[in-house]
Jmol script that loads the backbone (N, CA, C; Angstrom):
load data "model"
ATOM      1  N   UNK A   1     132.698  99.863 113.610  1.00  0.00           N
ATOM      2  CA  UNK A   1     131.921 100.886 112.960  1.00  0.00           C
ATOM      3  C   UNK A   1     130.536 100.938 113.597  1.00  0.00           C
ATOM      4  N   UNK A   2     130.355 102.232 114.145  1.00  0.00           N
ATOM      5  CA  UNK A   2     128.793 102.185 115.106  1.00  0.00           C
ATOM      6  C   UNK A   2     127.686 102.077 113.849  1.00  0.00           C
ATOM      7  N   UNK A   3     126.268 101.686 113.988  1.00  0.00           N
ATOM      8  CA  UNK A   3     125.391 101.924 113.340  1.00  0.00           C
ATOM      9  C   UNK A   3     124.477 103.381 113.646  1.00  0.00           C
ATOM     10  N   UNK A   4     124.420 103.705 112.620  1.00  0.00           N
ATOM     11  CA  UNK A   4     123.866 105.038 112.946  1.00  0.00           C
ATOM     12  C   UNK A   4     121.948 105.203 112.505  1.00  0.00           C
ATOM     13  N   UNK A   5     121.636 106.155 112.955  1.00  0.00           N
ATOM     14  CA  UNK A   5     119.966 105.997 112.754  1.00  0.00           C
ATOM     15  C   UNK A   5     119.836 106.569 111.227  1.00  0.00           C
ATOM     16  N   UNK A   6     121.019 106.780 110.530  1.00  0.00           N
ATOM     17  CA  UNK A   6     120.097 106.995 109.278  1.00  0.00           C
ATOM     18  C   UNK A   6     119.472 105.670 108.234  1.00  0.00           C
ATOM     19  N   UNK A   7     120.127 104.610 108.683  1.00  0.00           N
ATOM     20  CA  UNK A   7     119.402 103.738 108.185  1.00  0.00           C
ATOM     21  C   UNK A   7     119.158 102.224 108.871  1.00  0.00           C
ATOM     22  N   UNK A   8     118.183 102.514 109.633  1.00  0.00           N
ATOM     23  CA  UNK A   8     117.560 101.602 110.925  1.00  0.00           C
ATOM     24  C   UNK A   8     117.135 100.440 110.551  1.00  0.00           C
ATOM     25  N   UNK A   9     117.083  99.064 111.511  1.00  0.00           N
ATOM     26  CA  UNK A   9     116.631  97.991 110.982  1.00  0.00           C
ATOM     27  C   UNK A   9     114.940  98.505 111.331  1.00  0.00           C
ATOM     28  N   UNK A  10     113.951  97.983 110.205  1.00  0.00           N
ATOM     29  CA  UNK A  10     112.827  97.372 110.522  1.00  0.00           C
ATOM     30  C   UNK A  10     112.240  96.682 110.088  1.00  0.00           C
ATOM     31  N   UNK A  11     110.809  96.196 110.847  1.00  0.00           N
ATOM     32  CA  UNK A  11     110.059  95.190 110.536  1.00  0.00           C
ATOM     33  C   UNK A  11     109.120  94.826 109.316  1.00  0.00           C
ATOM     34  N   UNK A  12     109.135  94.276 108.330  1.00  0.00           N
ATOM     35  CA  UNK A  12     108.138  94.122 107.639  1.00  0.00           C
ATOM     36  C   UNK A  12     106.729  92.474 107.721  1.00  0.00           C
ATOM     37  N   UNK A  13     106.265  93.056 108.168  1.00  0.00           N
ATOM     38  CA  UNK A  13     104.809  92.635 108.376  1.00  0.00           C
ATOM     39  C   UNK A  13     103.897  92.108 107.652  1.00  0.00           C
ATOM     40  N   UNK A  14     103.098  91.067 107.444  1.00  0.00           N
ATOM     41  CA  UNK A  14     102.624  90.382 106.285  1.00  0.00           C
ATOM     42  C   UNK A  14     101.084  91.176 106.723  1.00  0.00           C
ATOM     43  N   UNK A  15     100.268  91.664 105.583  1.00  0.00           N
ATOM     44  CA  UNK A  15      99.164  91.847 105.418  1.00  0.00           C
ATOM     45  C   UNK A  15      98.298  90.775 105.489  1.00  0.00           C
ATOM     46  N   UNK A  16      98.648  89.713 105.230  1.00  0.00           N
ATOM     47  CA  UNK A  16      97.539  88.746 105.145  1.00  0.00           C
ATOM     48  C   UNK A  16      97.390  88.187 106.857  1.00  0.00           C
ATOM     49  N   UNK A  17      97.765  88.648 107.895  1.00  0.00           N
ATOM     50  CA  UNK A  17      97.479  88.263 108.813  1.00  0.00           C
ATOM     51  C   UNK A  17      97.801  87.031 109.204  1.00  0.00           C
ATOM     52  N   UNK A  18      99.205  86.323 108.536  1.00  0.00           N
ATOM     53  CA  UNK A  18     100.072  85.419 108.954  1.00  0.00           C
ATOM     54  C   UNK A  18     101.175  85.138 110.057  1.00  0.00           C
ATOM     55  N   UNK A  19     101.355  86.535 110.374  1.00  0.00           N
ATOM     56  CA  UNK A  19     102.132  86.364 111.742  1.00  0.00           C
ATOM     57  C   UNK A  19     104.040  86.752 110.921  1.00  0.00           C
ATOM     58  N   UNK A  20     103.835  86.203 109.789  1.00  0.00           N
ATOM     59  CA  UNK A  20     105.258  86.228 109.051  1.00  0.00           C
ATOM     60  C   UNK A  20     105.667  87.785 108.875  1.00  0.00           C
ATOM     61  N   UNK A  21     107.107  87.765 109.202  1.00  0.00           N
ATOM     62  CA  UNK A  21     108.176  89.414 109.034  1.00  0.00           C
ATOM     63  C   UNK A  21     109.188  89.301 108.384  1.00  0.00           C
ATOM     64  N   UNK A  22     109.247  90.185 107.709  1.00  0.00           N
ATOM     65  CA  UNK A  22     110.852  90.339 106.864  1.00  0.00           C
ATOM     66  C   UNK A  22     111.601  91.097 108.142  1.00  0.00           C
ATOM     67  N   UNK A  23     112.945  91.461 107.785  1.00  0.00           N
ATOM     68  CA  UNK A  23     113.561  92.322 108.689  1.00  0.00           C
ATOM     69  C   UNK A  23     114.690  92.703 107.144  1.00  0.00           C
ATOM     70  N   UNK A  24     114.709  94.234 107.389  1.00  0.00           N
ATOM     71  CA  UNK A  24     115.750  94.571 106.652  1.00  0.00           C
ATOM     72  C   UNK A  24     116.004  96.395 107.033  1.00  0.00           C
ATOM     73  N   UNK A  25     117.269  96.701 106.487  1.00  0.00           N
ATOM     74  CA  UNK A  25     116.909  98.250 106.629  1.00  0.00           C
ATOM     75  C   UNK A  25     116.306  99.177 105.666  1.00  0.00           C
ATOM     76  N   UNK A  26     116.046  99.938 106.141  1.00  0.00           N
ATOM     77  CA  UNK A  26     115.591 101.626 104.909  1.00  0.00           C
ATOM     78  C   UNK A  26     116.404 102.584 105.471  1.00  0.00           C
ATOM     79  N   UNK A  27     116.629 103.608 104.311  1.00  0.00           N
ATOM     80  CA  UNK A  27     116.785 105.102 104.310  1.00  0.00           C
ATOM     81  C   UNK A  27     116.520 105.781 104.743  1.00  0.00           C
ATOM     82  N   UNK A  28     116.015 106.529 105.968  1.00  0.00           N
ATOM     83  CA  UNK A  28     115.124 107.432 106.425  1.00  0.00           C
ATOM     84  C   UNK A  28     115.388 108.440 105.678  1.00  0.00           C
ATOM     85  N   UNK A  29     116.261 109.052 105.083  1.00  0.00           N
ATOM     86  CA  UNK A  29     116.344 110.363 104.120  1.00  0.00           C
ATOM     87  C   UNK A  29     115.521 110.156 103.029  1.00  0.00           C
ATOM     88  N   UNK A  30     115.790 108.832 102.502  1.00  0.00           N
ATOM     89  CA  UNK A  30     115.116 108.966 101.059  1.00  0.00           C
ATOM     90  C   UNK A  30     112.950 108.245 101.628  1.00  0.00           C
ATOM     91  N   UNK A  31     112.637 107.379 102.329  1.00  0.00           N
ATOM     92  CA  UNK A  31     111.790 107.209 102.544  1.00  0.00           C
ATOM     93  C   UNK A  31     110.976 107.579 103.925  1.00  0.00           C
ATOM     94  N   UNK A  32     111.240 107.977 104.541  1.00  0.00           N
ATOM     95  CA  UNK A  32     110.571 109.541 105.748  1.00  0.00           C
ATOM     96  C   UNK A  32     109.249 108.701 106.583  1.00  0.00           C
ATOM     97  N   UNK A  33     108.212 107.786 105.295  1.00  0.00           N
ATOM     98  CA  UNK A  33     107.385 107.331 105.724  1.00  0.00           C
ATOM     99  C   UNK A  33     107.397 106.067 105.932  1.00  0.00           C
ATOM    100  N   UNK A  34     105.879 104.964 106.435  1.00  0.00           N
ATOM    101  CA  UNK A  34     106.295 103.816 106.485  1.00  0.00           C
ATOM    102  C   UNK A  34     106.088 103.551 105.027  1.00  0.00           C
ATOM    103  N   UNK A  35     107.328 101.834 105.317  1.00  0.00           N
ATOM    104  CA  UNK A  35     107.297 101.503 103.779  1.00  0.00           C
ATOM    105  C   UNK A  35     106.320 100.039 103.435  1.00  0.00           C
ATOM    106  N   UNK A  36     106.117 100.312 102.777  1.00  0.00           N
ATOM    107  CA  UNK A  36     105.017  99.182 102.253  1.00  0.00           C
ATOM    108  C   UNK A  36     105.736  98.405 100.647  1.00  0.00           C
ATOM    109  N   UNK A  37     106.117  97.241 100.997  1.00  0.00           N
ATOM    110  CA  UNK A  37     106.710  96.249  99.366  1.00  0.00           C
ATOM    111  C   UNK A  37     105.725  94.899  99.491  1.00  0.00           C
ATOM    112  N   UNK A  38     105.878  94.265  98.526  1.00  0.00           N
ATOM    113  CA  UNK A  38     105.198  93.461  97.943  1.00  0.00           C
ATOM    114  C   UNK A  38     106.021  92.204  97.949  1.00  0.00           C
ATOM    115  N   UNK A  39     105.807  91.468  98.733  1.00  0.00           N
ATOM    116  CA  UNK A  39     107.021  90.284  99.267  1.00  0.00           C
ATOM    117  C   UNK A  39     105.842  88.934  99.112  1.00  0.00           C
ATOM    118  N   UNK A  40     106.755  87.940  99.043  1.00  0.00           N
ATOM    119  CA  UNK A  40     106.219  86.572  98.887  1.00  0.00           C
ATOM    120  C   UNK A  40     106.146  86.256 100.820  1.00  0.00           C
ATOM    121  N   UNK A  41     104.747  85.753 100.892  1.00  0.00           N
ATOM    122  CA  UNK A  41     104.491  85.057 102.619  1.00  0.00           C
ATOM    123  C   UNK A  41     104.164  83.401 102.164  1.00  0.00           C
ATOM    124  N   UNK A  42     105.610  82.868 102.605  1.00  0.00           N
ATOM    125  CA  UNK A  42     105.148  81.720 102.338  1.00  0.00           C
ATOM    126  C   UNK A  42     104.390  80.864 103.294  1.00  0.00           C
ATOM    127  N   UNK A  43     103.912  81.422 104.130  1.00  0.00           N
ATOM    128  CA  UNK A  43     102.117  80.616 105.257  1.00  0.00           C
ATOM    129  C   UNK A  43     101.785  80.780 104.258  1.00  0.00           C
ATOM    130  N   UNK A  44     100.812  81.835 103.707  1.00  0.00           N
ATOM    131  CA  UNK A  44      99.853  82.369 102.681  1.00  0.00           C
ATOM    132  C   UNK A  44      99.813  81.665 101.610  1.00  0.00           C
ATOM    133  N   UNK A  45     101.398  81.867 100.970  1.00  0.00           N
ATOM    134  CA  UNK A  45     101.837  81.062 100.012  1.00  0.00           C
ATOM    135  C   UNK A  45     101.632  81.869  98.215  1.00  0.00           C
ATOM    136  N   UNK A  46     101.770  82.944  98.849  1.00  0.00           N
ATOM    137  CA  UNK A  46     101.545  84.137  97.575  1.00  0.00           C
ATOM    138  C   UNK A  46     101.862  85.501  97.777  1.00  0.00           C
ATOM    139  N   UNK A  47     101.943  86.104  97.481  1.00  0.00           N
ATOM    140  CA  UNK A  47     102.477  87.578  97.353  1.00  0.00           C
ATOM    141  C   UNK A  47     101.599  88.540  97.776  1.00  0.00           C
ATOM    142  N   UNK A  48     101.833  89.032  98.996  1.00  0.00           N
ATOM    143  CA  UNK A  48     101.198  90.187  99.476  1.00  0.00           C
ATOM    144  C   UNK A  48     102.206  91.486 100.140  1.00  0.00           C
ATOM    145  N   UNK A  49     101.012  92.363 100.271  1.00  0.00           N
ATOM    146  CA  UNK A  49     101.767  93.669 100.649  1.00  0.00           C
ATOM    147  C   UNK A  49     102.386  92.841 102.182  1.00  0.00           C
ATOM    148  N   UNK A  50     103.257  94.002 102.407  1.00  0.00           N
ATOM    149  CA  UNK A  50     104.059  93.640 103.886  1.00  0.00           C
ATOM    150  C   UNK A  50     104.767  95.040 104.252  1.00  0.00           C
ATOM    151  N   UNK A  51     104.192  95.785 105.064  1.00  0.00           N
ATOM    152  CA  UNK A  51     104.197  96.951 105.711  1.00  0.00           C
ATOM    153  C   UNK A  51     105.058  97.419 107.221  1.00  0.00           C
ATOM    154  N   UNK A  52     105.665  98.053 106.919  1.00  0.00           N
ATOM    155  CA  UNK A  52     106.585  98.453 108.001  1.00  0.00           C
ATOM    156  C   UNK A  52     105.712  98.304 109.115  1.00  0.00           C
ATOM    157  N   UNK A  53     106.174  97.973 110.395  1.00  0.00           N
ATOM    158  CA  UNK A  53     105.811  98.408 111.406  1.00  0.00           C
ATOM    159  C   UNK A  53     106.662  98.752 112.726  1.00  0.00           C
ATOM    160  N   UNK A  54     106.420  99.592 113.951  1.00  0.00           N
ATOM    161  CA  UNK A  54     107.436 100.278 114.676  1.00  0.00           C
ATOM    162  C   UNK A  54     107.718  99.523 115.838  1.00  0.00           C
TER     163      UNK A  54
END
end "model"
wireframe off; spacefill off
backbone 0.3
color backbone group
């Protein structure tokens, strides 16, 4: 089964300037923009935003 671009892997990025990434996919239909969630960075060791990046 090919993967198709409607729902692409990407990167999620720790705000706190830890270096730490999630990886998972999104929707591009339903979310168009980048996505920004609220994930645990355990360097940091607390919960910060973590923002798509390309």
């Amino acid at each position: 089964m090919a993967r198709n671009e409607v729902r692409p892997v990407i990167k999620l990025r720790s705000t706190a300037r830890t270096g730490y990434t999630y990886v998972t996919r999104k929707n591009r239909r339903n979310d168009p923009d980048r996505m920004v969630l609220r994930k645990y960075d355990p360097v940091a060791r607390r919960h910060v935003d973590f923002r798509e990046e390309r």
